[in-house]
C-alpha positions as CSV (number, residue, x, y, z in Angstrom):
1,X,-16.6,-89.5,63.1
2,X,-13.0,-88.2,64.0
3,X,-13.4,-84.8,61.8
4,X,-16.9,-84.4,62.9
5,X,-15.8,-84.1,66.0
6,X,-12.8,-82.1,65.5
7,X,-15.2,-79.5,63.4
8,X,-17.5,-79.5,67.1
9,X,-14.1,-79.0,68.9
10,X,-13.3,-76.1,66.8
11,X,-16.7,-74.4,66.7
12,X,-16.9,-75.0,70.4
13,X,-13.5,-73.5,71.1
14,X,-14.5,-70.4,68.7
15,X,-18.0,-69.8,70.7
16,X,-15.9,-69.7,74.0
17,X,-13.2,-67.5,73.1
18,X,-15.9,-65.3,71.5
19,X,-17.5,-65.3,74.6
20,X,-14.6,-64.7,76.6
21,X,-13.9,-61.8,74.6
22,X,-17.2,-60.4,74.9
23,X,-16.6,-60.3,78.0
24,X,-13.7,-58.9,78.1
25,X,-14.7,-56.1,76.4
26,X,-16.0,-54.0,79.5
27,X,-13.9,-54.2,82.3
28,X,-15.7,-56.0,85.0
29,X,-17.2,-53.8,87.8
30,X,-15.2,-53.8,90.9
31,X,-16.5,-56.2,93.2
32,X,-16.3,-54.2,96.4
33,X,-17.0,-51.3,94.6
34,X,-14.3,-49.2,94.7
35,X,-14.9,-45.5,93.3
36,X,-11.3,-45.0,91.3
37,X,-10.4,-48.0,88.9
38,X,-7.2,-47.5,86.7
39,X,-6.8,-50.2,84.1
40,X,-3.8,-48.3,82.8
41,X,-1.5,-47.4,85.5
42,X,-1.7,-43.5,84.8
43,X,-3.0,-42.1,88.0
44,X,-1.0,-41.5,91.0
45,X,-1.8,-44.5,93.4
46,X,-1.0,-42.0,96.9
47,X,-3.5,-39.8,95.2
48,X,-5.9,-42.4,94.2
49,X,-6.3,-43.6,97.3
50,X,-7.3,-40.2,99.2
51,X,-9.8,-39.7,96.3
52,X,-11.3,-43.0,97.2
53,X,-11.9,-41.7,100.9
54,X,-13.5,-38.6,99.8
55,X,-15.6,-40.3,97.1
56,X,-16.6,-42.9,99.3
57,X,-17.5,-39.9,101.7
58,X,-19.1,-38.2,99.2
59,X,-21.5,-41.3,98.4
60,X,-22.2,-42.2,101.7
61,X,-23.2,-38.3,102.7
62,X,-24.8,-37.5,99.1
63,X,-25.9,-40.5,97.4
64,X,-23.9,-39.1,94.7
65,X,-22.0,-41.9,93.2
66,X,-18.9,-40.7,91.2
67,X,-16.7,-43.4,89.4
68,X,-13.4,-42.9,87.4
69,X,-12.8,-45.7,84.9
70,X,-9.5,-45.8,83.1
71,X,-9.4,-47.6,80.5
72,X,-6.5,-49.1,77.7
73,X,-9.3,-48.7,74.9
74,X,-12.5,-48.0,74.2
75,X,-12.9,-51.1,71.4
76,X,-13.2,-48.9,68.7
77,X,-16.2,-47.0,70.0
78,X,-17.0,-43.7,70.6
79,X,-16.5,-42.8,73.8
80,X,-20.1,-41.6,74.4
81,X,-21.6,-45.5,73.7
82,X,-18.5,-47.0,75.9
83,X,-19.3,-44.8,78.8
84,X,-23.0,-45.9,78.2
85,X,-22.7,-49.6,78.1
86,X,-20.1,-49.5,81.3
87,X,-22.2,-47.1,82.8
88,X,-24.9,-49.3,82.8
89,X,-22.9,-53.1,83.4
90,X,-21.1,-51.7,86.3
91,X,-25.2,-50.2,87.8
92,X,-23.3,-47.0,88.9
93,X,-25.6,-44.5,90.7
94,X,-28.1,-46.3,93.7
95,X,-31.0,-47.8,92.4
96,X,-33.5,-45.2,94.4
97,X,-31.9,-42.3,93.0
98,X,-30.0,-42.7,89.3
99,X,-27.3,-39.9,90.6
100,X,-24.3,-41.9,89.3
101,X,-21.7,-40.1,87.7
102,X,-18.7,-42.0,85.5
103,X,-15.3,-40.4,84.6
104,X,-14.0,-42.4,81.8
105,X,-10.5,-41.7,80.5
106,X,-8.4,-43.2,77.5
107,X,-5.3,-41.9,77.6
108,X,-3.7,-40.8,74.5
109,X,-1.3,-44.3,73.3
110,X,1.3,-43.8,70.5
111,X,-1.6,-44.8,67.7
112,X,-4.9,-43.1,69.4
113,X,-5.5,-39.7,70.7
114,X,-6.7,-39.6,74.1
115,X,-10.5,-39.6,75.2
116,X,-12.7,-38.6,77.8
117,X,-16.4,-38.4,78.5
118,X,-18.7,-37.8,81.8
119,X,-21.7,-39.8,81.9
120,X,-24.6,-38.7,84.4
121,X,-27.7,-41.3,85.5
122,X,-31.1,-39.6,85.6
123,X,-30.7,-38.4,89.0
124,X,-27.5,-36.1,88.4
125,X,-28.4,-34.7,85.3
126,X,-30.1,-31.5,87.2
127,X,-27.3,-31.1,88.7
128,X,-24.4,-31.7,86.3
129,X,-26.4,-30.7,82.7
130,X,-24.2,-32.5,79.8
131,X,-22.8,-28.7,78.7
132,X,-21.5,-27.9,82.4
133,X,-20.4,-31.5,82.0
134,X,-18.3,-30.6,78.3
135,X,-17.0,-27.2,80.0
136,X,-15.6,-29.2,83.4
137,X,-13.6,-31.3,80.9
138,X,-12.2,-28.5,78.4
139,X,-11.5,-26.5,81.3
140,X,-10.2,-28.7,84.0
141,X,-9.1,-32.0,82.3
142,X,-8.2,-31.1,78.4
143,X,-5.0,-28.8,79.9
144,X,-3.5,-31.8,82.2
145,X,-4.2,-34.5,79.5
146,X,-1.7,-32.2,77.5
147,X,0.9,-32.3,80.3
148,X,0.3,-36.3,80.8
149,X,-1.2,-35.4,83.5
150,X,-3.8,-37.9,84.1
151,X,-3.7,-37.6,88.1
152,X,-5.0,-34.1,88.3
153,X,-7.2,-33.9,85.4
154,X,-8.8,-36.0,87.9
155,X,-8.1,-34.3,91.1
156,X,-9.7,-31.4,89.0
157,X,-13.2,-32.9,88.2
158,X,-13.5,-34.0,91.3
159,X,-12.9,-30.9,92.7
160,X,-15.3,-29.5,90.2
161,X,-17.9,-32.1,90.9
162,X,-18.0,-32.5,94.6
163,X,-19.6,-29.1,95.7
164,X,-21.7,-29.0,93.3
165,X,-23.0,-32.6,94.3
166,X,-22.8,-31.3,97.9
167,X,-25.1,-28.1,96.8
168,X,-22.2,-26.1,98.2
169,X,-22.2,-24.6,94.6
170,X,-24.1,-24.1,91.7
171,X,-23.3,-24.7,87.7
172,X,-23.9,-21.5,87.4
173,X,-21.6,-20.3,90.3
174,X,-19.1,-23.0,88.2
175,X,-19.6,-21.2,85.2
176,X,-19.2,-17.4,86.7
177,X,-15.9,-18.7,88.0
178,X,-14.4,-20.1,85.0
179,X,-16.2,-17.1,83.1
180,X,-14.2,-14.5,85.3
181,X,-10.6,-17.1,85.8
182,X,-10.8,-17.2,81.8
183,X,-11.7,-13.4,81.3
184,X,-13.9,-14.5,78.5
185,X,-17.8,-15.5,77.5
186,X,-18.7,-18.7,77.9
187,X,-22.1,-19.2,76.4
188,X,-24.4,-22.0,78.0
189,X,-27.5,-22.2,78.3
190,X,-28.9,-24.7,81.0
């Protein structure tokens, strides 16, 4: 009777450390919701927190919900599926209108490269089409994630993001300014 229940110890043990490290697997969403969450300690807190006001502004004036999610790992996912499933535990974007946007950043470690990936909800996707999306991270993330940069690669998106989200700007406008900045042809189609 002793080992019998020494085996249920053991499988119970097992079933809640799986479970706690299920959970553990997406950071849990910020509870209040705050719109710049570091796991890593990269990003410039001084500058974090001014980005929070104008995110915060840009939420409350837009409906345009923009989060930046750094994160230690991305559990041996691609970044695409990570930024999905967090996307979706965390319910950024408001209900009524799906215009969520999520910054999520892996910086580069000793053993893994660095990632990155902007994920739109249904309601931003007009507005930010996934190849404006790729070109706002080769063009103003992928050069300050050389330098270790982390704080203005995101200073940069958001910069690149907000008036377009205001409707101050267009992609296309983005795209004729990079187009004429670079001096060469970039080819979307949107």
């Amino acid at each position: 009777s002793s080992i019998l229940m020494k085996k249920i110890s053991s499988i119970l043990l097992f079933l809640v450390c799986s479970l706690v490290a299920w959970t553990q697997e997406y950071p849990s969403g910020p509870d209040p919701f705050r719109f710049i969450n570091d796991y890593t300690g990269v990003l410039n807190r001084d500058t974090v927190a001014l980005l929070e006001t104008r995110l915060a502004d840009l939420d409350d004036s837009t409906y345009v919900q923009v989060a930046v999610v750094v994160v230690p790992t991305l559990n041996d996912l691609e970044p695409n599926v990570y930024a999905e499933k967090l996307f979706t535990k965390w319910g950024i974007g408001h209900k009524e209108n799906d215009a969520g946007v999520l910054v999520l950043i892996k910086p580069k470690t000793e053993d893994s490269g660095g990632k990155v990936f902007i994920m739109t909800g249904y309601g931003a996707e007009g507005m930010l089409p996934d190849a404006l999306l790729r070109l706002m991270i080769e063009y103003e993330m992928i050069p300050k994630f050389k330098e270790n940069n982390y704080t203005q690669a995101v200073v940069n998106v958001i910069n690149a993001i907000e008036p377009i989200a205001r409707g101050e700007y267009s992609a296309e406008d983005y795209i004729k300014q990079v187009q004429s900045t670079e001096g060469i042809g970039v080819w979307i189609f949107l």
